[in-house]
CHARMM internal coordinates of N, CA and C (Angstrom, degrees):
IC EDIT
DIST 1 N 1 CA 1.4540
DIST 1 CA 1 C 1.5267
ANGL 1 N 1 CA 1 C 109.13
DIST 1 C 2 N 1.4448
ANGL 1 CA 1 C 2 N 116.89
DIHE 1 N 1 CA 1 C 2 N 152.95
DIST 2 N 2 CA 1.2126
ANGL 1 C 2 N 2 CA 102.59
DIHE 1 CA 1 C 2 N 2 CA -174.48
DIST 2 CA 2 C 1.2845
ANGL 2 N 2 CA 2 C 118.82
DIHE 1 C 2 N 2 CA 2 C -102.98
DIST 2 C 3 N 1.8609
ANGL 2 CA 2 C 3 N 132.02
DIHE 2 N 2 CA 2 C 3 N 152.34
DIST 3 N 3 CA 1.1539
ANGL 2 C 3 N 3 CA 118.24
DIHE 2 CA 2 C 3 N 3 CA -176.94
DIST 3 CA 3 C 1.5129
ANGL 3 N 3 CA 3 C 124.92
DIHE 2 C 3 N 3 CA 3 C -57.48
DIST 3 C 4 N 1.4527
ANGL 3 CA 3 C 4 N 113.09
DIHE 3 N 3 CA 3 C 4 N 157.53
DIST 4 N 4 CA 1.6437
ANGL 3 C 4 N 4 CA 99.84
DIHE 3 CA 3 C 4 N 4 CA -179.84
DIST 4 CA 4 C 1.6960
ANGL 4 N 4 CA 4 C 98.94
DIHE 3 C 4 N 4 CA 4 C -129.24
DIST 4 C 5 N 1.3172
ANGL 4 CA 4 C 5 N 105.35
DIHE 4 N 4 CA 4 C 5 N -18.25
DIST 5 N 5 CA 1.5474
ANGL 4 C 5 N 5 CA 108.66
DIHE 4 CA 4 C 5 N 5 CA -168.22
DIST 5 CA 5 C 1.6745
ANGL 5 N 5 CA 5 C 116.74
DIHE 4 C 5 N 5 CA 5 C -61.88
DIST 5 C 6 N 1.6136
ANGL 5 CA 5 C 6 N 100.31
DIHE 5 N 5 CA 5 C 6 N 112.70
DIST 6 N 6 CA 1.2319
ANGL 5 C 6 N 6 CA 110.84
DIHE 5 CA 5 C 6 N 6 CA 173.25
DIST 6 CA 6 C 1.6195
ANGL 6 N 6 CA 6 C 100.52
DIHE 5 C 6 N 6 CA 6 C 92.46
DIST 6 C 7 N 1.2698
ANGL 6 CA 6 C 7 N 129.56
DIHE 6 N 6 CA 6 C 7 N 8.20
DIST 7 N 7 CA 1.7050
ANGL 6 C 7 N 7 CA 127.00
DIHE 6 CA 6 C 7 N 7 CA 130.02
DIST 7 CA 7 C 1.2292
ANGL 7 N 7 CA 7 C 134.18
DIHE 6 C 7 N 7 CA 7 C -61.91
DIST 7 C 8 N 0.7932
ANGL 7 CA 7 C 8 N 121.92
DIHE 7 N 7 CA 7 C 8 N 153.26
DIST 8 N 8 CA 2.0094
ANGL 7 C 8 N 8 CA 125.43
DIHE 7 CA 7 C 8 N 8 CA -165.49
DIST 8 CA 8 C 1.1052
ANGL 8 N 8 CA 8 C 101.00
DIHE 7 C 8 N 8 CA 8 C -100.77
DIST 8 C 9 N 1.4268
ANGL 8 CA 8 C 9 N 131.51
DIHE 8 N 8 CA 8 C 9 N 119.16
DIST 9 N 9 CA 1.4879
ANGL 8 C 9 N 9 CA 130.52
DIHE 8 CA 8 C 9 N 9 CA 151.64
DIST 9 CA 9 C 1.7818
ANGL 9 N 9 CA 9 C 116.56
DIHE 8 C 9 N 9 CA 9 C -103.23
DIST 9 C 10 N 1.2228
ANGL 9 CA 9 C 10 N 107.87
DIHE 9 N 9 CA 9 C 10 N 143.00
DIST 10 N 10 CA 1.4052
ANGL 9 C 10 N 10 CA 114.89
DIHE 9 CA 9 C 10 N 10 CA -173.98
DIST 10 CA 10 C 1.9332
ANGL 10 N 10 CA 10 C 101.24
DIHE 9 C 10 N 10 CA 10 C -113.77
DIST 10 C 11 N 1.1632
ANGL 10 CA 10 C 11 N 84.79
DIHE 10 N 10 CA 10 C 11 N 124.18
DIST 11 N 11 CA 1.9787
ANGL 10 C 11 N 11 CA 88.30
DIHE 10 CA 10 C 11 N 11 CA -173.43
DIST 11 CA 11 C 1.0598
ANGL 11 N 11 CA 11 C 88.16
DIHE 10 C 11 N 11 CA 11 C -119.50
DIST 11 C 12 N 1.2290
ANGL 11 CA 11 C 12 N 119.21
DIHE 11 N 11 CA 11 C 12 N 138.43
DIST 12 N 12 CA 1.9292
ANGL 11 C 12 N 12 CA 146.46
DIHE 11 CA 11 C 12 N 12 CA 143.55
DIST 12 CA 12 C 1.3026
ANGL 12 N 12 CA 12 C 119.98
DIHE 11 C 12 N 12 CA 12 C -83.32
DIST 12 C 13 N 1.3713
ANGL 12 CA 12 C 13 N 115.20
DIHE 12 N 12 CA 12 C 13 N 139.14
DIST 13 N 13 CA 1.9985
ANGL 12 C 13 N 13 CA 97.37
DIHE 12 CA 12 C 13 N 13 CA -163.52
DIST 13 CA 13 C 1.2986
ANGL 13 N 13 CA 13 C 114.91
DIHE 12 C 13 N 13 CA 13 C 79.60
DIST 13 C 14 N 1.4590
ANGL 13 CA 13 C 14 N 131.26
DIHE 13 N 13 CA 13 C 14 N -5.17
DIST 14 N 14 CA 1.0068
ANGL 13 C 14 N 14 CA 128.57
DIHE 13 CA 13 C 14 N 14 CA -156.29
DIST 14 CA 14 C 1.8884
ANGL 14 N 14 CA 14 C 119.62
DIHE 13 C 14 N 14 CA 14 C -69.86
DIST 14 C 15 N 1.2843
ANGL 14 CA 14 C 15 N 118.06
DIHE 14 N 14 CA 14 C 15 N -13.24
DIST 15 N 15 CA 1.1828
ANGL 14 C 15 N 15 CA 124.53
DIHE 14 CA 14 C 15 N 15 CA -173.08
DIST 15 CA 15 C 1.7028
ANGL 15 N 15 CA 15 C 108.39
DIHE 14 C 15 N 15 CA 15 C -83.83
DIST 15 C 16 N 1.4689
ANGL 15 CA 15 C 16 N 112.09
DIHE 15 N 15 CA 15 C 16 N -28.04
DIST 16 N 16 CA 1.5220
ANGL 15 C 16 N 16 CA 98.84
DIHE 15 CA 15 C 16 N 16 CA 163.49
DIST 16 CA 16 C 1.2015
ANGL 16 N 16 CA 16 C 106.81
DIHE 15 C 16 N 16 CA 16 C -138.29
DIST 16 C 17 N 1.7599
ANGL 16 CA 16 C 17 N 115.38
DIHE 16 N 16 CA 16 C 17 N -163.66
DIST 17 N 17 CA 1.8556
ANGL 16 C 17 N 17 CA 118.09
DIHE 16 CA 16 C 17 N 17 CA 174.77
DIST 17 CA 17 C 1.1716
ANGL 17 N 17 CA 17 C 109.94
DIHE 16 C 17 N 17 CA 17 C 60.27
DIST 17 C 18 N 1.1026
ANGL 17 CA 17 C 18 N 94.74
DIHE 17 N 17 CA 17 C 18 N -153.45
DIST 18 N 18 CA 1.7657
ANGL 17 C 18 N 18 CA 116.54
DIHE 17 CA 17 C 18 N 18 CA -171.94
DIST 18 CA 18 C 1.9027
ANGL 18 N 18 CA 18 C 107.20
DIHE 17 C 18 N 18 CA 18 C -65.75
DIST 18 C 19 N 1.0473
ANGL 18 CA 18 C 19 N 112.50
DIHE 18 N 18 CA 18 C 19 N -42.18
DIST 19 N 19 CA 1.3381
ANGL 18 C 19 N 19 CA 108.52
DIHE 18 CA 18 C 19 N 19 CA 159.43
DIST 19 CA 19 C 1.6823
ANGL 19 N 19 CA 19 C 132.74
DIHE 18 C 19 N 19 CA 19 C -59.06
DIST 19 C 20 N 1.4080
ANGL 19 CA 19 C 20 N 98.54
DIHE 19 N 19 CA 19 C 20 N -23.33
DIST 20 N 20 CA 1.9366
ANGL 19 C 20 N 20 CA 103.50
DIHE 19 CA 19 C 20 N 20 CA 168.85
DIST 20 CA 20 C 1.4565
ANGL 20 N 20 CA 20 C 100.87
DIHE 19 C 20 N 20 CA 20 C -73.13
DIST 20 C 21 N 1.8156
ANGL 20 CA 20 C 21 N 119.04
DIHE 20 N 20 CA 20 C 21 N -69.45
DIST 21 N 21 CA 1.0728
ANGL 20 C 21 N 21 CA 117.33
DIHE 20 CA 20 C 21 N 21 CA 166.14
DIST 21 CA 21 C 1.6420
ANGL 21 N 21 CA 21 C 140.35
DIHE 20 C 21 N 21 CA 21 C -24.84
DIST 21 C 22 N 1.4350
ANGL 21 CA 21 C 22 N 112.37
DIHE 21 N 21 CA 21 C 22 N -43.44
DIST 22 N 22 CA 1.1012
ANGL 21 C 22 N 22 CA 111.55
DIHE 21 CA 21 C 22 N 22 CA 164.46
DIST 22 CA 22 C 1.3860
ANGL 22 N 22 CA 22 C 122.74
DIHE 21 C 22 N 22 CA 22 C -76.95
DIST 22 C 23 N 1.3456
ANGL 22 CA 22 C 23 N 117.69
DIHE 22 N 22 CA 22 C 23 N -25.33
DIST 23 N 23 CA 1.6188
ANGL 22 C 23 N 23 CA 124.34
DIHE 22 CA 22 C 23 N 23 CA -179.77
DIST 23 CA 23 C 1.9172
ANGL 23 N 23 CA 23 C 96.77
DIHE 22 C 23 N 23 CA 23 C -71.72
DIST 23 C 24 N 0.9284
ANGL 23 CA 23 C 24 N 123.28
DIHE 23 N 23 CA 23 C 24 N -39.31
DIST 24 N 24 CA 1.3887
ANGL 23 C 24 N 24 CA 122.41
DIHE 23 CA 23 C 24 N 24 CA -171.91
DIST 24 CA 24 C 1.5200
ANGL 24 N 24 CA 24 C 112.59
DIHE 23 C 24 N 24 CA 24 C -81.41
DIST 24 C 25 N 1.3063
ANGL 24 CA 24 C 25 N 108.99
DIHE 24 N 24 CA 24 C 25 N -24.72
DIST 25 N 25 CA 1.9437
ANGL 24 C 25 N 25 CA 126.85
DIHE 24 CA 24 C 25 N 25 CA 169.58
DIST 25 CA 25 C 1.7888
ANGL 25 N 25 CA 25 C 90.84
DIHE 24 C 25 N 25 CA 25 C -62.46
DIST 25 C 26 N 1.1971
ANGL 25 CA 25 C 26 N 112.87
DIHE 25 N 25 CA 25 C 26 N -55.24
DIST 26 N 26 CA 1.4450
ANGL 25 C 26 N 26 CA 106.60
DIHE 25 CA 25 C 26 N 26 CA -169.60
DIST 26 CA 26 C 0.8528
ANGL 26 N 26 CA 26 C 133.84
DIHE 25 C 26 N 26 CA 26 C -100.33
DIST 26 C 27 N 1.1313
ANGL 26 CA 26 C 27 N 119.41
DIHE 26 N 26 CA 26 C 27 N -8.20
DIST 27 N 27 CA 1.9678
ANGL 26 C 27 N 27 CA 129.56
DIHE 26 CA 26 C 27 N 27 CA 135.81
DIST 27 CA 27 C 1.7971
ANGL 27 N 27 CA 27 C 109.23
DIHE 26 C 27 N 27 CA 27 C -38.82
DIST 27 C 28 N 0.9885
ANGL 27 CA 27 C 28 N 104.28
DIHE 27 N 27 CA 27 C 28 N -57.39
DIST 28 N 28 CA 1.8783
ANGL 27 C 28 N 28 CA 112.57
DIHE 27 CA 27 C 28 N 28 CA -170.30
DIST 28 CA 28 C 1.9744
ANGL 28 N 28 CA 28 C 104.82
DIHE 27 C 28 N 28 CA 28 C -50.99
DIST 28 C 29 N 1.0987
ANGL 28 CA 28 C 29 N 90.79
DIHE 28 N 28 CA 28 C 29 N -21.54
DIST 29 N 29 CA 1.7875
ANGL 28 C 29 N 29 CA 115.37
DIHE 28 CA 28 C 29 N 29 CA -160.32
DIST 29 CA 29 C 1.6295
ANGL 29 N 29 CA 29 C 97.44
DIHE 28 C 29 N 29 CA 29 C -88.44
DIST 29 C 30 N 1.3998
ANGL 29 CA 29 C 30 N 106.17
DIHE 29 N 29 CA 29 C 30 N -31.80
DIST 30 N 30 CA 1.3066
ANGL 29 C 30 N 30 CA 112.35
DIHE 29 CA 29 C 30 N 30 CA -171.57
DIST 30 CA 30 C 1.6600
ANGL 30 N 30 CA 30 C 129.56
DIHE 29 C 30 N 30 CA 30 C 77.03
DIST 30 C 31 N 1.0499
ANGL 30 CA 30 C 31 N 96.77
DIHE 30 N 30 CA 30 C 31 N 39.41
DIST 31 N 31 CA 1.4586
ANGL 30 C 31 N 31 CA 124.45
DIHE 30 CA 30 C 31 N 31 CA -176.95
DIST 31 CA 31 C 1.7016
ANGL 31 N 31 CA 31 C 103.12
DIHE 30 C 31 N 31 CA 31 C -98.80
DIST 31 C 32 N 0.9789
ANGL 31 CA 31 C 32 N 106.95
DIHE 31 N 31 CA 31 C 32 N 151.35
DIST 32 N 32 CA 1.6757
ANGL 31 C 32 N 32 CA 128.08
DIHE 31 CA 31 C 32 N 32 CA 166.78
DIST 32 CA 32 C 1.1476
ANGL 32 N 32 CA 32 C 121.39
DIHE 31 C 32 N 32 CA 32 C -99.20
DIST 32 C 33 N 1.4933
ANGL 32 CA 32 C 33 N 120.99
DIHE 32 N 32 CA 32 C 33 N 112.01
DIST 33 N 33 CA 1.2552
ANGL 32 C 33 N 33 CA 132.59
DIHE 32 CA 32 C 33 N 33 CA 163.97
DIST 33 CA 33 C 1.6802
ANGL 33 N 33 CA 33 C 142.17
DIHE 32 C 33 N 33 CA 33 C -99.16
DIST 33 C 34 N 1.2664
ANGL 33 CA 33 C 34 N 108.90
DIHE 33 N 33 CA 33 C 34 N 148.76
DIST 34 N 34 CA 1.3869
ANGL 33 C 34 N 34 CA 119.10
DIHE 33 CA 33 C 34 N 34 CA 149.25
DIST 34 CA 34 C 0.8351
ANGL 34 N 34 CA 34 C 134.61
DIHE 33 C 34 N 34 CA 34 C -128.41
DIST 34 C 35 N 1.0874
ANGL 34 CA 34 C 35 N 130.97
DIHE 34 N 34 CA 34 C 35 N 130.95
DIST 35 N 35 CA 1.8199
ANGL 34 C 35 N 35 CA 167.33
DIHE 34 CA 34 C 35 N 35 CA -131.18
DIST 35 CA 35 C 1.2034
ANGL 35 N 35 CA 35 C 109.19
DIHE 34 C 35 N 35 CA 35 C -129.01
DIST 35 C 36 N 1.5294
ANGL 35 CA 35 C 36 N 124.27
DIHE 35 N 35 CA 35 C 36 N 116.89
DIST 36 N 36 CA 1.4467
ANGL 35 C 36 N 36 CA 128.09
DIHE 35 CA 35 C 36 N 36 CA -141.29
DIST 36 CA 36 C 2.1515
ANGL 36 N 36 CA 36 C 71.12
DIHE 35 C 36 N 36 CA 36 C -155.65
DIST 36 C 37 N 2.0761
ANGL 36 CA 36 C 37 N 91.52
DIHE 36 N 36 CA 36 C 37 N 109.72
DIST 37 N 37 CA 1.7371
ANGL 36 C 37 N 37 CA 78.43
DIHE 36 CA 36 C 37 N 37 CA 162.92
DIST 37 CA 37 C 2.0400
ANGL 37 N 37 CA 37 C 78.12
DIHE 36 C 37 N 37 CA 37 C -163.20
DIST 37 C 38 N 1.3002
ANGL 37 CA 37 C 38 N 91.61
DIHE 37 N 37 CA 37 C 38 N 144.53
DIST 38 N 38 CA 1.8894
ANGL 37 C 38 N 38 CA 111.71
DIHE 37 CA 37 C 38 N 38 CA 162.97
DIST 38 CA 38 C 1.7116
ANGL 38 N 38 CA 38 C 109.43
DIHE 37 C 38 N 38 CA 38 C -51.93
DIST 38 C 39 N 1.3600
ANGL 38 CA 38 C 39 N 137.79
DIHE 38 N 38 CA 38 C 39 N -51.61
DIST 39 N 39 CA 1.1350
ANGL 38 C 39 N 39 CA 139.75
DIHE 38 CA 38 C 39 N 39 CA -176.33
DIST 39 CA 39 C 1.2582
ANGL 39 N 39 CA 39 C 112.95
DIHE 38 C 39 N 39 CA 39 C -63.03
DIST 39 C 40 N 1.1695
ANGL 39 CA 39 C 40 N 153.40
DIHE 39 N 39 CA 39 C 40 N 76.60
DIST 40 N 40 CA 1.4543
ANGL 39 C 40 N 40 CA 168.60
DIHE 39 CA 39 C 40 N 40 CA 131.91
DIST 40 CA 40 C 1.6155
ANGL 40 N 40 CA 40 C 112.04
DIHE 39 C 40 N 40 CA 40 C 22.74
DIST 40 C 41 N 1.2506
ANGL 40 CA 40 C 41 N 119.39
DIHE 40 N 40 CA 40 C 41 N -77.40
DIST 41 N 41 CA 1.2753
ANGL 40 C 41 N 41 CA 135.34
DIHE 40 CA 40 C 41 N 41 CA 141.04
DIST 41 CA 41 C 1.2258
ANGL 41 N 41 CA 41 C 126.27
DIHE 40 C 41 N 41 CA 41 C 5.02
DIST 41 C 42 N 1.9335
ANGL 41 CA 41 C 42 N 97.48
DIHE 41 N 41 CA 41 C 42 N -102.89
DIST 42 N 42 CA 1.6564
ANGL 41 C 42 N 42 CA 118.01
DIHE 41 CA 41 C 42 N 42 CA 162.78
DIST 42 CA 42 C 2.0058
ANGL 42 N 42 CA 42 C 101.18
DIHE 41 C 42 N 42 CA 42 C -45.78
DIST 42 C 43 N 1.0693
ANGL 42 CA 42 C 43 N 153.84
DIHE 42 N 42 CA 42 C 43 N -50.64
DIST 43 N 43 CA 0.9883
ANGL 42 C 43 N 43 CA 132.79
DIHE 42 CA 42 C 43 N 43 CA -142.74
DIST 43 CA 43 C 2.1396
ANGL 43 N 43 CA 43 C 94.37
DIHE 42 C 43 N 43 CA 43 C -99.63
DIST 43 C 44 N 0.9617
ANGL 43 CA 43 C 44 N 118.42
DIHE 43 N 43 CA 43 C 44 N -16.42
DIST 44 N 44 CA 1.8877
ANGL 43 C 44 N 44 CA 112.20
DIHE 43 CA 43 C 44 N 44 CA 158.06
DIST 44 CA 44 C 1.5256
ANGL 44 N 44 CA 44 C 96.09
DIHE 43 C 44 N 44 CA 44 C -70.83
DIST 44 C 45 N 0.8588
ANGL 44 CA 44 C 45 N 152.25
DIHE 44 N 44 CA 44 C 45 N -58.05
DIST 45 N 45 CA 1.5909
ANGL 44 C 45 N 45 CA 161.30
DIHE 44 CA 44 C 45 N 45 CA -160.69
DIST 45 CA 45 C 1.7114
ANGL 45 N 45 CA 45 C 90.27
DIHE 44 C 45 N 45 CA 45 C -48.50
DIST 45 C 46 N 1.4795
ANGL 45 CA 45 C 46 N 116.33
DIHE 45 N 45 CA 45 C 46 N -76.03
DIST 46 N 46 CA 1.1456
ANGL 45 C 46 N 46 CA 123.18
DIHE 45 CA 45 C 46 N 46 CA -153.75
DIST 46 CA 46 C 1.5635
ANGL 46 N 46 CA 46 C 110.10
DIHE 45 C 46 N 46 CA 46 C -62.71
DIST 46 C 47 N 1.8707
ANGL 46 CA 46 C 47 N 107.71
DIHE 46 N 46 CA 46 C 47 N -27.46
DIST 47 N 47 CA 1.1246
ANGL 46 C 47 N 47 CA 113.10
DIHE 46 CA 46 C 47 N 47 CA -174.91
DIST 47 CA 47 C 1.4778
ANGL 47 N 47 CA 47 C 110.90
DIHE 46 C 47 N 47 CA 47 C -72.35
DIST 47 C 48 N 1.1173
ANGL 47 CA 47 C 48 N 112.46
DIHE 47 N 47 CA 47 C 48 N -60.63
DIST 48 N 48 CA 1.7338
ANGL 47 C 48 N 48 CA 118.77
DIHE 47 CA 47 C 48 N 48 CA 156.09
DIST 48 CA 48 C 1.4373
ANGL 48 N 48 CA 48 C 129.37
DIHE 47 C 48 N 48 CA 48 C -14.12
DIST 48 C 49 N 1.4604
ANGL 48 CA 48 C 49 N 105.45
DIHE 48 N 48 CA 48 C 49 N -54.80
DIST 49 N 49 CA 1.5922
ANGL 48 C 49 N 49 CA 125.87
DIHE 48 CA 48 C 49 N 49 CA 169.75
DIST 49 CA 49 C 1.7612
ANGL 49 N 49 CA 49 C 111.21
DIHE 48 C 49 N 49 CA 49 C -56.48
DIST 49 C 50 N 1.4534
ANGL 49 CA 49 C 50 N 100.91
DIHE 49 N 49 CA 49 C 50 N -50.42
DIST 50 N 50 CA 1.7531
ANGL 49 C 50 N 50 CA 96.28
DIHE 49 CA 49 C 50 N 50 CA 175.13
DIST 50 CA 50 C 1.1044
ANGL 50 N 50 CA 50 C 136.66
DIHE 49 C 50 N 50 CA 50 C -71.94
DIST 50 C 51 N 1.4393
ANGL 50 CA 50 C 51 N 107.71
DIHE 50 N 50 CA 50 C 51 N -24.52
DIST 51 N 51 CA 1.3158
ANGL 50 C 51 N 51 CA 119.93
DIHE 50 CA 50 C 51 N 51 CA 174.49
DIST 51 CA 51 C 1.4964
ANGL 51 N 51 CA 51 C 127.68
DIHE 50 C 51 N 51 CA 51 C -72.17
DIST 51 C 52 N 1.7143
ANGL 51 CA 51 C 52 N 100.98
DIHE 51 N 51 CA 51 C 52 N -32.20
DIST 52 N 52 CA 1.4917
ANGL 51 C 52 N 52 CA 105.69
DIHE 51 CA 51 C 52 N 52 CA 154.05
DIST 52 CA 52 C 1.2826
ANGL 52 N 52 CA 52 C 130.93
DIHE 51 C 52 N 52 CA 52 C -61.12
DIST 52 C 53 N 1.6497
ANGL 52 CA 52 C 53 N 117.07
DIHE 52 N 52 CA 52 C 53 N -19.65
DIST 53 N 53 CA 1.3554
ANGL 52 C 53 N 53 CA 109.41
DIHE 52 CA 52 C 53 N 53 CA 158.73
DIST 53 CA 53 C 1.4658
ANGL 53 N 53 CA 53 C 129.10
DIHE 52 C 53 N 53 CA 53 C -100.91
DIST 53 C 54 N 1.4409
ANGL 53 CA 53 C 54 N 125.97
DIHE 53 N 53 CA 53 C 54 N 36.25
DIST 54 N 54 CA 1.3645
ANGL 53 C 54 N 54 CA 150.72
DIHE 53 CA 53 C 54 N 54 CA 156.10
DIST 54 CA 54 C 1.3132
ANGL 54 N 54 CA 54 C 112.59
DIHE 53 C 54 N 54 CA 54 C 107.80
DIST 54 C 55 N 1.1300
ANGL 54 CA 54 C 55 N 143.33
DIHE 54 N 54 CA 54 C 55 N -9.82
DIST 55 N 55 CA 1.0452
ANGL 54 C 55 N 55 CA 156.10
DIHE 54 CA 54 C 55 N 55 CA -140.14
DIST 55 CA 55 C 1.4624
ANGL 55 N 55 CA 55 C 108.95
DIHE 54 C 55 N 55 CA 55 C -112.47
DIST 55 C 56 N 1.5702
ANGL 55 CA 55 C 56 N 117.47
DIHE 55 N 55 CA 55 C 56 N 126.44
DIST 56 N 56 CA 1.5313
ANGL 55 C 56 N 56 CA 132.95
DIHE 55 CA 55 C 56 N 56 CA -177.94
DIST 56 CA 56 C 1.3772
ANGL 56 N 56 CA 56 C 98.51
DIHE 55 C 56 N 56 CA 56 C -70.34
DIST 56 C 57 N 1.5578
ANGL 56 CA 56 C 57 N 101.19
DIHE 56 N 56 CA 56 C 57 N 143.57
DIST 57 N 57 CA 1.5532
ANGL 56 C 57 N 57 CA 84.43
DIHE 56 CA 56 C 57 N 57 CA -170.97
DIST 57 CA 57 C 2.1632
ANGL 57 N 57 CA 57 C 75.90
DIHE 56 C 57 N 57 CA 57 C -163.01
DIST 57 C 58 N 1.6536
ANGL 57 CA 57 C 58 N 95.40
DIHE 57 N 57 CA 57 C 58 N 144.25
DIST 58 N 58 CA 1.1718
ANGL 57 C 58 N 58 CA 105.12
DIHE 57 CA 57 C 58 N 58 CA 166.06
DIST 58 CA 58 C 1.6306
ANGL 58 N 58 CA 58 C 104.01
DIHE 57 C 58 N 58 CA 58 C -136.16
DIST 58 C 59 N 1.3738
ANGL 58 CA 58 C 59 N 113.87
DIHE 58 N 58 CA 58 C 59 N 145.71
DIST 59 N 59 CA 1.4602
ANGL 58 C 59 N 59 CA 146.40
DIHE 58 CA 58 C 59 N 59 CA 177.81
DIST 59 CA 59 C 1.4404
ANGL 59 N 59 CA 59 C 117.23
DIHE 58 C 59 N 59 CA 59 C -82.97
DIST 59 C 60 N 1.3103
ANGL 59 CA 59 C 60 N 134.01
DIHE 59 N 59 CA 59 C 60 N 122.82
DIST 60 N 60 CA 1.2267
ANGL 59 C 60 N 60 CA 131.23
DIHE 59 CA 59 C 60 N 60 CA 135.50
DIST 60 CA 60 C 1.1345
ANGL 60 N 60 CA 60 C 143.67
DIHE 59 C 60 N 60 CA 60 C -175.46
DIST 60 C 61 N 1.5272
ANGL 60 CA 60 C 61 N 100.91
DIHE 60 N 60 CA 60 C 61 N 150.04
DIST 61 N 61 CA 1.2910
ANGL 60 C 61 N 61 CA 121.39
DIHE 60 CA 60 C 61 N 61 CA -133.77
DIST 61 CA 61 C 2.0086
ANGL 61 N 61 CA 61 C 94.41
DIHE 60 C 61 N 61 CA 61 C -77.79
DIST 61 C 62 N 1.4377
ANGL 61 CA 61 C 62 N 114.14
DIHE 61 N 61 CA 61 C 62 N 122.10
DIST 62 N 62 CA 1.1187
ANGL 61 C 62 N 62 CA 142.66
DIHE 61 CA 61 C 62 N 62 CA 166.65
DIST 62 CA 62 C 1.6704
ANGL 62 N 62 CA 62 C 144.99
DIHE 61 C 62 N 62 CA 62 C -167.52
DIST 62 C 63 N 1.1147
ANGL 62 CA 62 C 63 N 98.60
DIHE 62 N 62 CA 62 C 63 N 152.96
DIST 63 N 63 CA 2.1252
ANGL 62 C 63 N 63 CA 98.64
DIHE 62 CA 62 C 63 N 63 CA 175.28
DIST 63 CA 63 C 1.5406
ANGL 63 N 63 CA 63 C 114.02
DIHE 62 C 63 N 63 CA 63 C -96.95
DIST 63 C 64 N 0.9266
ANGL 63 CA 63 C 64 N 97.25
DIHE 63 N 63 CA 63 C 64 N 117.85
DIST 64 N 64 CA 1.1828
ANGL 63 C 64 N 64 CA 107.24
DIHE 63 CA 63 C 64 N 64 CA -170.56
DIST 64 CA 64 C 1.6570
ANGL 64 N 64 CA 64 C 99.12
DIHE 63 C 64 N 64 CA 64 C -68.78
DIST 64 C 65 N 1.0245
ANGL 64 CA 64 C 65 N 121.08
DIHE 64 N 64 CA 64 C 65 N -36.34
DIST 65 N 65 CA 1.7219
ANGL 64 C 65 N 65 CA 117.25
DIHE 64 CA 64 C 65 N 65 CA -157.72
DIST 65 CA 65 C 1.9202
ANGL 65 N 65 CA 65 C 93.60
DIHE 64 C 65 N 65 CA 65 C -88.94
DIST 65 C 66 N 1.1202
ANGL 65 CA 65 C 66 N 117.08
DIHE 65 N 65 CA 65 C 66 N 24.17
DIST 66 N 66 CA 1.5947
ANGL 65 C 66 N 66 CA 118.12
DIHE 65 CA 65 C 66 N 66 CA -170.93
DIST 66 CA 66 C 2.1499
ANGL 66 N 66 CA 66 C 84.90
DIHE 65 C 66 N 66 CA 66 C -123.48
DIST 66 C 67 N 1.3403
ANGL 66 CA 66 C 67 N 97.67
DIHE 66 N 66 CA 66 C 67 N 132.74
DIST 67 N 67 CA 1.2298
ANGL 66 C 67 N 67 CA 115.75
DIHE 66 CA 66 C 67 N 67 CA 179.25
DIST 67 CA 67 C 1.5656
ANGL 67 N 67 CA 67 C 124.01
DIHE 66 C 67 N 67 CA 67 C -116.53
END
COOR INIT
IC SEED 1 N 1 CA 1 C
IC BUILD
């Protein structure tokens, strides 16, 4: 498998679903994230959540489908 620890992943959606899940898959991995979600709220929540499991992690708040 290949290493991931201390690669950057950028998630969209990231504050819930399959995008929380995956942000928290790659926290465990030891990877650094950012968390890209429209819900303001839910996406401090999620950031909060990762950071308790060690993992650098930056937030922000956007729509992706807005150009």
């Amino acid at each position: 498998m290949e290493e991931f620890e201390g690669r950057v992943a950028v998630i969209t959606g990231g504050a819930s679903g399959i995008g929380l899940a995956t942000a928290r898959a790659f926290a465990r991995q030891g990877m650094k994230l950012v968390l890209a979600d429209r819900d303001a709220d839910a996406l401090q929540a999620a950031g909060g959540e990762i950071e308790k499991l060690g993992a650098a992690v930056l937030t922000v708040q956007t729509d992706v489908g807005e150009l």
